[in-house]
C-alpha positions in Angstrom: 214.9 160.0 -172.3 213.0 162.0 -169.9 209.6 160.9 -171.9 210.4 157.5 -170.9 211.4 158.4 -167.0 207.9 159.5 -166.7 206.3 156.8 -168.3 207.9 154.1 -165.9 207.2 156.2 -163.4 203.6 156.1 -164.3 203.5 152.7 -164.6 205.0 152.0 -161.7 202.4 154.1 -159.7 199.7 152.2 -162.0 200.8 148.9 -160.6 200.9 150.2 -157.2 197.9 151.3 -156.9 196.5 148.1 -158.4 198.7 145.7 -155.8 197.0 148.3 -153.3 193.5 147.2 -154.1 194.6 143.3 -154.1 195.5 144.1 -150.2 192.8 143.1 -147.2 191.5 146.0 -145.4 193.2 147.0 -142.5 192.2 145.4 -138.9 190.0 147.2 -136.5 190.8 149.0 -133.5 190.7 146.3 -130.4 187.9 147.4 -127.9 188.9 149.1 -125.0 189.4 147.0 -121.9 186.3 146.1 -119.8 185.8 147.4 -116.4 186.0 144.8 -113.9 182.9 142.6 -112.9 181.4 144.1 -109.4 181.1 140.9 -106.9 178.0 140.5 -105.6 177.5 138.5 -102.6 174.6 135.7 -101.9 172.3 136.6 -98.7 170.4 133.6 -97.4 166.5 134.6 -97.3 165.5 135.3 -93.4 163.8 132.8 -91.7 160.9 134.3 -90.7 158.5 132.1 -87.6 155.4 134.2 -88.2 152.7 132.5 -90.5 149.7 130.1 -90.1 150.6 126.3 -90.2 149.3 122.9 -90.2 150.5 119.7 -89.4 150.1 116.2 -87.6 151.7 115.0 -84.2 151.5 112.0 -82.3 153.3 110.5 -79.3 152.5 108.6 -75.7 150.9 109.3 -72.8 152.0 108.1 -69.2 148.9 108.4 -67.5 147.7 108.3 -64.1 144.2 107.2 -62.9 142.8 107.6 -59.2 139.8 106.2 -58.1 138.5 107.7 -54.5 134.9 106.6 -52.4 132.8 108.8 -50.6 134.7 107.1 -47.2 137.9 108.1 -48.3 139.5 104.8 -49.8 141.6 106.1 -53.1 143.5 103.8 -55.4 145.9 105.1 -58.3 147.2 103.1 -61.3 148.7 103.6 -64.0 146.3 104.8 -67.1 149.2 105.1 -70.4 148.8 105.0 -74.4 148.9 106.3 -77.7 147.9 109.5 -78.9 148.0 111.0 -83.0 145.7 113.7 -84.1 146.3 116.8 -86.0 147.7 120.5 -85.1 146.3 124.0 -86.1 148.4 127.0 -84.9 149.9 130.8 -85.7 152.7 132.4 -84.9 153.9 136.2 -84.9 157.8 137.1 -84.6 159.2 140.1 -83.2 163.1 140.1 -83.5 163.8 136.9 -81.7 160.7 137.1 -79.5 157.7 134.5 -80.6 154.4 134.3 -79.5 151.4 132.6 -80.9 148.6 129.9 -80.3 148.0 126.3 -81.3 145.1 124.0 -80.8 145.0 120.6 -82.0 142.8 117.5 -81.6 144.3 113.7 -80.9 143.1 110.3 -80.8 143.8 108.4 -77.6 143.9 105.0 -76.7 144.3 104.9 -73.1 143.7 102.3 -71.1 144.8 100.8 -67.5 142.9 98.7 -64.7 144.0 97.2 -61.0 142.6 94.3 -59.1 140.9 94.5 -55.6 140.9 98.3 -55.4 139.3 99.5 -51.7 137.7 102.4 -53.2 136.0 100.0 -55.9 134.0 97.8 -53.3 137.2 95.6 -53.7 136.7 94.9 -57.3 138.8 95.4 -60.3 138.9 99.0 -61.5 139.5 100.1 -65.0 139.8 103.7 -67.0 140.1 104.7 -70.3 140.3 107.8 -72.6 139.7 108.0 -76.3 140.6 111.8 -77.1 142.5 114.8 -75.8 142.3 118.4 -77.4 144.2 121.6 -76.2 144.3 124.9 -77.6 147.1 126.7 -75.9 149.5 129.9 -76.2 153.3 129.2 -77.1 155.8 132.2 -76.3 159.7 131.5 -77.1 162.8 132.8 -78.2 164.3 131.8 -81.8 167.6 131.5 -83.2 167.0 131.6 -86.5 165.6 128.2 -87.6 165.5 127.1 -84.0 162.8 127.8 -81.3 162.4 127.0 -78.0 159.2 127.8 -76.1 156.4 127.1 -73.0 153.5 126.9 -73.8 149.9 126.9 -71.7 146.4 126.3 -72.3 143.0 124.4 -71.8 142.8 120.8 -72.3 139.5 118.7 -72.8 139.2 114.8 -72.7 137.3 112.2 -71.9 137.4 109.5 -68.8 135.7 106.0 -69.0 135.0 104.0 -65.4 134.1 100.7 -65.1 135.0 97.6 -62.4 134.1 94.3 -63.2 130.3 94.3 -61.5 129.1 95.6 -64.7 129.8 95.5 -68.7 129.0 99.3 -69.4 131.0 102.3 -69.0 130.5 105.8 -67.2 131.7 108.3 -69.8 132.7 111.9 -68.7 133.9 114.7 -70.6 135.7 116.9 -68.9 137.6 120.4 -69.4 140.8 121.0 -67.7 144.4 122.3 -68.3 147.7 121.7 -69.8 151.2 123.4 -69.5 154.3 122.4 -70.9 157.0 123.3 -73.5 159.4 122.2 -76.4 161.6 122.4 -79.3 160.8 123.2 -82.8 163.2 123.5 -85.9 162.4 124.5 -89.5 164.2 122.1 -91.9 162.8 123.8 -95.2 161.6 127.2 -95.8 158.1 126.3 -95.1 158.3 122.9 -93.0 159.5 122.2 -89.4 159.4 119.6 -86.9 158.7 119.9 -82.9 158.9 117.4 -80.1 157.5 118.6 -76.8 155.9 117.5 -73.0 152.7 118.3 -72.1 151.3 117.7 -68.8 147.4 117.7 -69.0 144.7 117.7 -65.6 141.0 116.9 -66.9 140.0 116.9 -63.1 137.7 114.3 -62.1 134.7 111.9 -63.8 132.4 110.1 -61.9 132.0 106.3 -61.7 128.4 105.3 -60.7 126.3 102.8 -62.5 129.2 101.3 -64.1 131.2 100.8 -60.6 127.8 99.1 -59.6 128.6 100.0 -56.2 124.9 101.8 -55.6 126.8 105.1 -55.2 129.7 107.5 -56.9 133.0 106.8 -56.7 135.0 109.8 -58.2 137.7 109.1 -61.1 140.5 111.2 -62.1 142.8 111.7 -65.2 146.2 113.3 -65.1 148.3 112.8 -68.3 152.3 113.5 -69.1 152.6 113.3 -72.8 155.5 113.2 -75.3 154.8 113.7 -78.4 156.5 114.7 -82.1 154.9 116.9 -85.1 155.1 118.0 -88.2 154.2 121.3 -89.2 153.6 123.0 -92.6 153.8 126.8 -92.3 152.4 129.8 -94.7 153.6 132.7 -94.1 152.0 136.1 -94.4 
């Protein structure tokens, strides 16, 4: 009797330990929990104004024209037109304070004339101008993408007198100055856009063989012009 209690009970161990083996392994541990992510907040880049750009700009001139004789007799008329060109410049920022200088070359087409004019022998007087260049400081304050600024400088242009006595032209070039100021906003991180007022002396031409009058009459330019521009900036 007890040989065949221990024999079950070996058998019975036997088959346990055999279902045992039939079993899938147990299940891993799960992983500890993760720590929580850390948020990190986006910073828009800082605009920066300083850099070297380059751009075009174009606009219209209201322009004035006096004629004046040695006896005194003046006439004024009115002198407008287009102007495009292109625009070389640098800027350097400091905090919100800009400074910087720009030149830039334009086109012009000019042109204005007035009958019976005193100082032109009683003929018809006539002025042009073909091109106007500046090269000018700019100071101005920026908030952020936005600046506003004067700006001041030497201007050099060209006057063309003629009445109707003759077919040529008296061409002067002459050096003067410009002051004036404007708005500029940067709509991409390297582009912005300006629209500014200029007003521009070149002084006084002279009309002589062209007036046909047998002696000089002197011609002046003054010139309020509103222009636009685009600007492509590098920055360093």
């Amino acid at each position: 009797m007890k040989r065949m209690l221990i024999a079950a009970a070996l058998a019975l161990a036997a088959a346990g330990q055999a279902f045992a083996a039939d079993l899938p392994p147990p299940a891993p541990p799960p992983p500890p929990p993760r720590a929580p992510a850390t948020y990190v907040p986006v910073v828009a880049p800082v605009f920066t104004w300083s850099g070297v750009y380059f751009g075009i700009n174009g606009g219209y001139a209201l322009a004035d024209s006096q004629f004046t004789s040695l006896a005194g007799s003046t006439g004024t008329f009115r002198t407008d037109g287009f102007l495009v060109g292109g625009t070389l410049g640098a800027n350097y920022q400091m905090g919100g304070f800009v400074i910087g200088v720009e030149s830039d070359l334009d086109y012009a087409d000019l042109s204005g004339s007035t009958a019976a004019l005193a100082a032109c022998g009683g003929l018809s007087c006539e002025t042009k101008s073909n091109f106007l260049g500046t090269v000018r400081g700019r100071a101005g304050w920026a908030w952020d993408r936005v600046l506003f600024y004067g700006t001041a400088g030497g201007a050099a242009g060209n006057i063309k007198a003629a009445t109707t006595a003759t077919t040529g032209w008296d061409n002067t070039d002459k050096f003067g100055w410009t002051g004036g100021g404007g708005i500029e906003a940067a709509f991409a991180p390297n582009w912005t856009a300006k629209i500014e007022y200029l007003y521009v002396n070149l002084g006084s031409g002279t009309c002589n063989l062209a007036c046909g009058l047998g002696i000089p009459v002197t011609v002046s330019l003054t010139e309020n012009v509103v222009r636009a521009g685009l600007n492509y900036k590098f920055s360093w």
